[in-house]
KOLVEX-205906 format. One record per residue (C-alpha): residue in one letter; z, y, x. Coordinates in steps of 0.001 Angstrom, whole numbers, plus 500000, padded with zeros to 6 digits. Last residue first. Example, Ala and Ser with C-alpha at 12.3 -4.5 7.8 and 13.67 -1.06 7.14 Angstrom:
# KOLVEX-205906
S507140498940513670;A507800495500512300;
***
This chain:
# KOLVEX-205906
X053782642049294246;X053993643073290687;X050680644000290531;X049497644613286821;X046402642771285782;X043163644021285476;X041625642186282575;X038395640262283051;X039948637512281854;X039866634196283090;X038459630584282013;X035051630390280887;X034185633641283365;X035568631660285968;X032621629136285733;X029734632249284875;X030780634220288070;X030639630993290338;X027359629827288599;X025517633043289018;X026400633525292863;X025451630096294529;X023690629842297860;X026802628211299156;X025910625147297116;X028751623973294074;X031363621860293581;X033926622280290504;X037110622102288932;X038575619703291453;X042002619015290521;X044968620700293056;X046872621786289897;X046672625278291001;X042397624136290442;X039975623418292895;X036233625164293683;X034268623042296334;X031945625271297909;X029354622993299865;X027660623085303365;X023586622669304247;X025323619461306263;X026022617628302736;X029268616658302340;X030358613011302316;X033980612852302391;X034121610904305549;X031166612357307223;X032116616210306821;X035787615645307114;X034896614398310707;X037513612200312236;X036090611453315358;X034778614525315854;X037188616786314312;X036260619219311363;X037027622974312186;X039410624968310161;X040375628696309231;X042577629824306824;X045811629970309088;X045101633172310454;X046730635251307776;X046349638812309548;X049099640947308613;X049343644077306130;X053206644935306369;X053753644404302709;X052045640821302946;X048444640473303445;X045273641233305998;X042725638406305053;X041349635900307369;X039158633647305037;X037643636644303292;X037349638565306666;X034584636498307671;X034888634824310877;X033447636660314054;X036872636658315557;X037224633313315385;X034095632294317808;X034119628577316596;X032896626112318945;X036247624900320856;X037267624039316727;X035101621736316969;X031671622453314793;X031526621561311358;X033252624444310055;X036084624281307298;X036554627889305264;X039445628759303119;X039741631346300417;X042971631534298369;X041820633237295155;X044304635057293127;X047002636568296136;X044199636322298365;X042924639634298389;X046526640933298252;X046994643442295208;X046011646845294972;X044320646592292426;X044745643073290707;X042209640378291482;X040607638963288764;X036955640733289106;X036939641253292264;X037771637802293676;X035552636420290832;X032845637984292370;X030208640351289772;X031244643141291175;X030210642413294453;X032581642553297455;X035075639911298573;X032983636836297224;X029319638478297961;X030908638946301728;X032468635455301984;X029105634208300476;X026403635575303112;X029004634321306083;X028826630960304768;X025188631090304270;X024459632302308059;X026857629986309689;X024085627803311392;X026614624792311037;X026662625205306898;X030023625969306039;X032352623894304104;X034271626886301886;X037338625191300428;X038170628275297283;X041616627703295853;X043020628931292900;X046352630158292767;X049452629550290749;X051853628727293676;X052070625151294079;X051075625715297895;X047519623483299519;X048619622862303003;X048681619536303267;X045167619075301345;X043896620176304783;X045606617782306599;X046543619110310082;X045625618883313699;X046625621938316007;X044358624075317857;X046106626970317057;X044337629586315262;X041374627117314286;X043554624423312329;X041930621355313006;X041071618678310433;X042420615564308608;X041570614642305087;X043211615415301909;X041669614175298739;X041530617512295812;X042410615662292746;X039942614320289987;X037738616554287537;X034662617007290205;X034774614203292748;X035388615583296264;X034367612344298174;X030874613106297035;X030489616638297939;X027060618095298023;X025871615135295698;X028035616575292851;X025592619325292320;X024884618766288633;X028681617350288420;X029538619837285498;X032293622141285536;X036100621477285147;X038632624504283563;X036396625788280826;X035639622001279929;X033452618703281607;X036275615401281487;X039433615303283622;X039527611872285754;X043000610795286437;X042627607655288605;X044382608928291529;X048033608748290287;X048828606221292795;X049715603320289690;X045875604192289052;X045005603881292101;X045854600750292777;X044223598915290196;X042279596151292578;X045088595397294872;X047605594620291882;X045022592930289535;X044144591164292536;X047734589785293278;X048225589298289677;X044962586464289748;X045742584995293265;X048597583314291955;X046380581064289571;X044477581247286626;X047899582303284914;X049214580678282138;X050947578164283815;X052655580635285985;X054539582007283263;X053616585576281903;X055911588473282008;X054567590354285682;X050865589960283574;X052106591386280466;X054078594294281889;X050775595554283608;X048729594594280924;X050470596826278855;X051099599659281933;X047315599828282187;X046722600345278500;X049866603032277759;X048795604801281212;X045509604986279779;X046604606656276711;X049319609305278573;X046148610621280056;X044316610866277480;X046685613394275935;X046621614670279142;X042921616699279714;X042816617795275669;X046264618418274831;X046869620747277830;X043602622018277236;X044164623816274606;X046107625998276979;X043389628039277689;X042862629640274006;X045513631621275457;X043133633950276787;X043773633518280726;X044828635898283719;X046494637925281398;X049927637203283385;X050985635180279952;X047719633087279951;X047729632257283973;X051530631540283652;X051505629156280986;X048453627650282693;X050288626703285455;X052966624897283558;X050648623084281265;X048936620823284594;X052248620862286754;X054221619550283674;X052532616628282402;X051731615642286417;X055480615492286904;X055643613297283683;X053214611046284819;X055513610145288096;X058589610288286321;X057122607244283518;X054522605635286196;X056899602795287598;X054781600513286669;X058083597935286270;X059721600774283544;X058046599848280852;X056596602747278414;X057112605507276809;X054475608368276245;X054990611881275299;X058551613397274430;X058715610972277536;X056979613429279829;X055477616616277906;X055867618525274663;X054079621763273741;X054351624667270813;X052813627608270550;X049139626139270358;X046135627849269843;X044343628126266012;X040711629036265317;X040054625840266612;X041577623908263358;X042276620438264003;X045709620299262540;X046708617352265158;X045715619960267866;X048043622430266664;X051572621777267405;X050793620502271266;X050711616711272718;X048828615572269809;X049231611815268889;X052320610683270941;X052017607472272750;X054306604369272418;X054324601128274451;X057555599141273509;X059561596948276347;X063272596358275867;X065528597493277601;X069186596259279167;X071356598063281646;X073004598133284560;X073728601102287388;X076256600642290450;X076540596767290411;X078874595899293604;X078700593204295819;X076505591240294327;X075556588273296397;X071798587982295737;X069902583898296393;X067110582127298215;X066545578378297229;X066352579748294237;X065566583088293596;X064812582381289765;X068404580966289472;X069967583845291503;X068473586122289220;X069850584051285988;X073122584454287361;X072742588841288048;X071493588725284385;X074609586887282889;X076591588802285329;X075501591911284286;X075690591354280924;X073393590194278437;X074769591737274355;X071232593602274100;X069909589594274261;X072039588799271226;X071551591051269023;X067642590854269377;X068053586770268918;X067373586075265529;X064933589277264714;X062545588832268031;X063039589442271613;X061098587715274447;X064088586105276124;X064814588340279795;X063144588732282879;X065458590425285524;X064711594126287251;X066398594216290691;X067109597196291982;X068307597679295427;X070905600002297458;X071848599284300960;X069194601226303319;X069990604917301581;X067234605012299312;X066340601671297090;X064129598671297461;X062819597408294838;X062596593926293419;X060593593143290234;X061964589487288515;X060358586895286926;X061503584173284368;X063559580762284843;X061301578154284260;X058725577971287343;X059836581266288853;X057684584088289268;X058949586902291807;X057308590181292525;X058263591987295407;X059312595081297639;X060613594054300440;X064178593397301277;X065049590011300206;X067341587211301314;X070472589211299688;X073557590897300385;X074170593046297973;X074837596824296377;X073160597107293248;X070985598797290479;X070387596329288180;X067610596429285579;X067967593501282825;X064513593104281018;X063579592005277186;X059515591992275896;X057150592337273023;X059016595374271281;X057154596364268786;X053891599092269427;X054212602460268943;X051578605589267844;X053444608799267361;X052697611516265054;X053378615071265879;X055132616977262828;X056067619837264375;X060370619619264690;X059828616323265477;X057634617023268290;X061389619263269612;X063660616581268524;X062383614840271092;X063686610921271099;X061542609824273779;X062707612247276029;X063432616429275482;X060489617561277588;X059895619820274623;X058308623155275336;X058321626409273557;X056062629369273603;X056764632821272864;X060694632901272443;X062690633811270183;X066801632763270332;X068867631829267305;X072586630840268020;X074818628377266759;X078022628385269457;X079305625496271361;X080132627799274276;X076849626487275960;X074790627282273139;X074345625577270476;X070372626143269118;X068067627510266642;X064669628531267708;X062292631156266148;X058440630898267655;X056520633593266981;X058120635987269623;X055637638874269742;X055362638455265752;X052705636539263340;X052348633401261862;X055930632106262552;X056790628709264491;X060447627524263162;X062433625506265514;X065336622706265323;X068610622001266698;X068519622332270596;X071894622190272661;X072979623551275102;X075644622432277684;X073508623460281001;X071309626539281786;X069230625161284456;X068423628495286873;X065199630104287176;X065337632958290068;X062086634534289159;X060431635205292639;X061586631368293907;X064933630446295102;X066064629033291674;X062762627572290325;X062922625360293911;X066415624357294174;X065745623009290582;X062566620912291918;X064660619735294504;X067602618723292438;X065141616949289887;X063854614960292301;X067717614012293560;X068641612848290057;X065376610829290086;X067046608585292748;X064749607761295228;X061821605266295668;X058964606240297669;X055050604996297964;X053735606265300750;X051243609067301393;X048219609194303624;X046772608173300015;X044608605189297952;X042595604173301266;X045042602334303020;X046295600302300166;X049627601308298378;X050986598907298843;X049671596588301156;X049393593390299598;X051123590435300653;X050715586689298962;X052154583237298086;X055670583198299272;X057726580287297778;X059911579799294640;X061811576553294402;X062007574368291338;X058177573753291184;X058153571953294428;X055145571035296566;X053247573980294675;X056179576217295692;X056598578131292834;X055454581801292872;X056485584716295215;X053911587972295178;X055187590491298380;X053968594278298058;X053909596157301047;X054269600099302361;X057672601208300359;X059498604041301703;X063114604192301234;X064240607889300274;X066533610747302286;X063572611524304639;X060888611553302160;X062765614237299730;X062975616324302937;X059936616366304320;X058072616327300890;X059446619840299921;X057088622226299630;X055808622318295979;X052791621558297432;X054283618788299430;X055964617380296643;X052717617260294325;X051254614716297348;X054263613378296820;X053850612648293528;X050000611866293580;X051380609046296249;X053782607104293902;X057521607485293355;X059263605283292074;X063443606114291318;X063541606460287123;X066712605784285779;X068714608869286679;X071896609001288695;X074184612288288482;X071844614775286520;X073462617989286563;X076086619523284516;X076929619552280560;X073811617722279723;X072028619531276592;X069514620921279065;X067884624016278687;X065181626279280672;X064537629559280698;X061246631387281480;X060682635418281394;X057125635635283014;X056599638515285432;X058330636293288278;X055275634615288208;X055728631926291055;X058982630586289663;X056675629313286847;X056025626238289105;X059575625469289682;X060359626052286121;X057210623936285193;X058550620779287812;X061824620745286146;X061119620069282225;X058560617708282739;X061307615717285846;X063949616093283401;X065509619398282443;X064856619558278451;X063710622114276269;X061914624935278059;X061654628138276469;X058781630210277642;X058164634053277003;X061657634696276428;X063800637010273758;X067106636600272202;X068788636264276198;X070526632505277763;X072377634303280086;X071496633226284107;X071029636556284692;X067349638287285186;X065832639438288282;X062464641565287483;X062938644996288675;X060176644041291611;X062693645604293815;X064500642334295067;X062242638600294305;X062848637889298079;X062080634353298706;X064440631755299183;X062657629302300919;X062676631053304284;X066720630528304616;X067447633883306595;X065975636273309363;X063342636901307800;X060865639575309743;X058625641550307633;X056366640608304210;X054057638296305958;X057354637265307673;X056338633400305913;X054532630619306067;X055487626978305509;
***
């Protein structure tokens, strides 16, 4: 984390000084906003903590709750998540508090002895080359906590206002505040507030996509689980999936906190004669028929701290905005929902916070490029377009998902068959399969062979290099910041000459998007955050002859930024292991940390005509 750009702190770091700007508001729910956020789970959270970063933007955010989240349902979290945790800067800490999951055990019946369940396979989990990161389970009351702490120390101080209620909205044709929106507030009054734009991360129920008409696609149930959060003594500890002979399966997870695990227990497939009675399965029915699909191993329960009984329907939302069902361009949307308001799903792919995190990050940032006239607002079509599909594949992989960990062992090929599934989908589960297609926001691949391992339209793939100004080894992706920039990774070619050619067109020609969007007066990096990766060790690289683009004088008190500048390590070299060519590459990636483009260090027309698809040429105020 970096900070004193601005002068000495000689407090907390993370709360960041949003004083003199004159744009500190109260925690009072006000008639006007420019975003309206309906709902505080993990959607709802993760756009307040990224629209923290333009204190400009008015943003509130409601939750119906009276007080915080005490235990949520949702504890996996996969890699993209905390790679989307160290961006939002705090990984450390969420990763110390959780359990960390690095192996997946399969258990079938013992083929000597069908009655007994035996160990047939370990996978690791995730698989070396998926992430760096670990998987992590943690309560997903505690993810929203850090998320909050986040939108409330950042420049626009977002708090959670609690205890109110939405009723319905109204989206108007014309006005500053289109969108009229009836409510309870926290003193159980009705109350109409205005806002710009509205979004519903109010759960599979979402009044809010009810409110415009969104059509949801959803399957019947096709299967029954117990989940049991508990405290027990038991023969497991690793992550696993168990298939009895008779009994059912069960998903074990390990929980935070060393004495805490969830067990998820295979119920009857539900139809119309027995529905009634399998919601009626108590916790000691379930925690019975667990013991009976361990067997010879066994759980004492010591204490059940979270039970309940779902069953299993896949259901995807239609249009994740008001407009895009209406399929008329000359309209954009006022009107979002993300997370469950979205997709539902099982709960054994763990995807549903994960997904929902990603929901929010990609329309969040956009929000606040459109209303910072960054953006036209025609931008956040593409909400709909890049995660609507999104939320579809999650909906096919989490079917066959649910359908392989529910099947017998007699109608499997064989135990190796879910243990391949497992190893050979794992990126998907990791959030890396997310591929978005050619758009204003993700060029073409024409010069996709400069870059391999930097596909265009997925996320940005950390690998390991030296920081210049120190001599220290780092991840590169490690210290991207959720802070509404773009990001320019500069490979330079090893002569230097082309490298040195660009940083100058980039901070000086008209035509640069660094000139163009850049506020007056403004940092030079406070749009564009240039950084440059040599070849040579970092022994090799003269740093005072680097361009000034990638060492940029900032902050209030005008101070160099050293911490721009990388060299690729010898045995690790980012240049080999992501495959970039040795002539050097400019790979262009989005606040969301997605690829948008990659293109030669010769190029000039291409760079102005990418961002000129996506930004305004609009000088925007400098609230800095």
């Amino acid at each position: 984390m970096q900070y004193h750009h601005d002068g000495y702190v000689g407090r907390n770091p993370r709360i960041r000084n949003a004083e003199g700007t004159g744009l500190n508001r109260s925690a009072e729910l006000s008639e006007t906003m420019d975003v309206l956020i309906v709902g505080a789970g993990p959607a709802g959270i993760v756009q307040a903590a990224q629209l923290t970063e333009y204190p400009e933007v008015h943003t509130r955010i409601i939750e119906a709750r009276p007080q915080r989240l005490a235990a949520g349902r949702a504890d996996g979290l996969f890699p993209r998540s905390c790679e989307t945790f160290q961006a939002f800067e705090f990984y450390d800490e969420i990763a110390h508090e959780a359990a960390h999951m690095r192996e997946m055990s399969f258990w079938g019946p013992h083929p000597e002895n069908p009655a007994e369940i035996a160990r047939g396979a370990r996978a690791d989990d995730p698989p070396a080359y998926v992430s760096e990161f670990p998987i992590l389970t943690v309560n997903q009351a505690r993810v929203i906590d850090y998320f909050a702490e986040r939108a409330e120390n950042g420049p626009a101080r977002i708090n959670i206002n609690y205890g109110v209620e939405f009723l319905d909205l109204v989206v108007h044709e014309t006005g500053e505040y289109p969108v009229e929106v009836r409510i309870n507030d926290e003193h159980g009054i009705e109350r109409t507030v205005r806002a710009k734009y509205v979004v519903g991360c109010d759960g599979a129920r979402s009044k809010v996509r009810s409110c415009v008409d969104v059509e949801v696609a959803t399957d019947p149930a096709d299967q029954a689980w117990a989940v049991i959060d508990m405290l027990a003594n038991t023969d497991f500890r690793t992550r696993s999936g168990i298939q009895s002979d008779k009994d059912g399966s069960i998903l074990l997870i390990p929980r935070e906190g060393g004495f805490l695990t969830r067990f998820y227990v295979s119920l009857e497939t539900p139809n119309d004669e027995n529905r009634a009675r399998i919601r009626a399965t108590t916790a000691e029915e379930a925690i019975a028929r667990a013991n009976r699909i361990l067997h010879p191993y066994s759980v004492d329960v010591r204490e059940v701290t979270w039970f309940s009984i779902y069953e299993v329907r896949h259901s995807v939302a239609q249009s994740f905005d008001d407009v895009a069902a209406k399929n008329d361009p000359s309209l954009n949307p006022r009107v979002f929902i993300a997370g469950d308001a979205c997709h539902t799903h099982s709960a054994k792919a763990g995807q549903g916070m994960n997904v929902s995190i990603q929901d929010g990050w990609n329309l969040s940032w956009k929000l606040g490029q459109v209303l910072t006239g960054r953006s036209d607002e025609s931008l956040l079509k593409t909400y709909n377009e890049e995660r609507q599909d999104v939320a579809q594949k999650l909906i096919d992989y989490d079917k066959e998902w649910s359908a392989m960990m529910s099947r017998s062992p007699e109608e499997m090929e064989g135990p190796h068959e879910i243990v391949d599934f497992f190893v050979n989908t794992a990126n998907f589960p990791g959030g890396f399969d997310t591929k978005y297609e050619q758009s204003s926001l993700t060029g073409g691949t024409e010069h996709q062979h400069l870059a391999e391992g930097f596909p265009v339209g997925m996320r940005f793939k950390s690998a390991q290099v030296s920081r210049v100004c120190d001599t220290t080894t780092v991840h590169l992706g490690h210290h991207f910041r959720a802070d509404g920039r773009w990001r320019l990774y500069a490979f330079a070619d090893e002569p230097g000459q082309e490298i040195a050619e660009l940083a100058q067109w980039l901070e000086s020609s008209a035509d640069s998007p660094v000139v163009a969007f850049t506020a007056e007066g403004a940092d030079i990096d406070s749009v564009f955050d240039g950084k440059v990766i040599y070849q040579q060790d970092y022994r090799e690289v003269q740093i005072n002859t680097v361009p000034s683009l990638f060492m940029p004088k900032v902050g209030k008190v005008q101070v160099i930024d050293w911490e721009k500048v990388y060299a690729a390590i010898p045995q690790q070299d980012i240049f080999a292991e992501r495959k970039i060519d040795r002539a050097g590459a400019l790979v262009i990636v989005r606040p969301d940390m997605y690829v948008a483009q990659v293109l030669p260090l010769t190029a000039r027309e291409e760079i102005t005509e990418f961002f000129e698809q996506n930004m305004t040429r609009v000088k925007v105020p400098n609230f800095s």
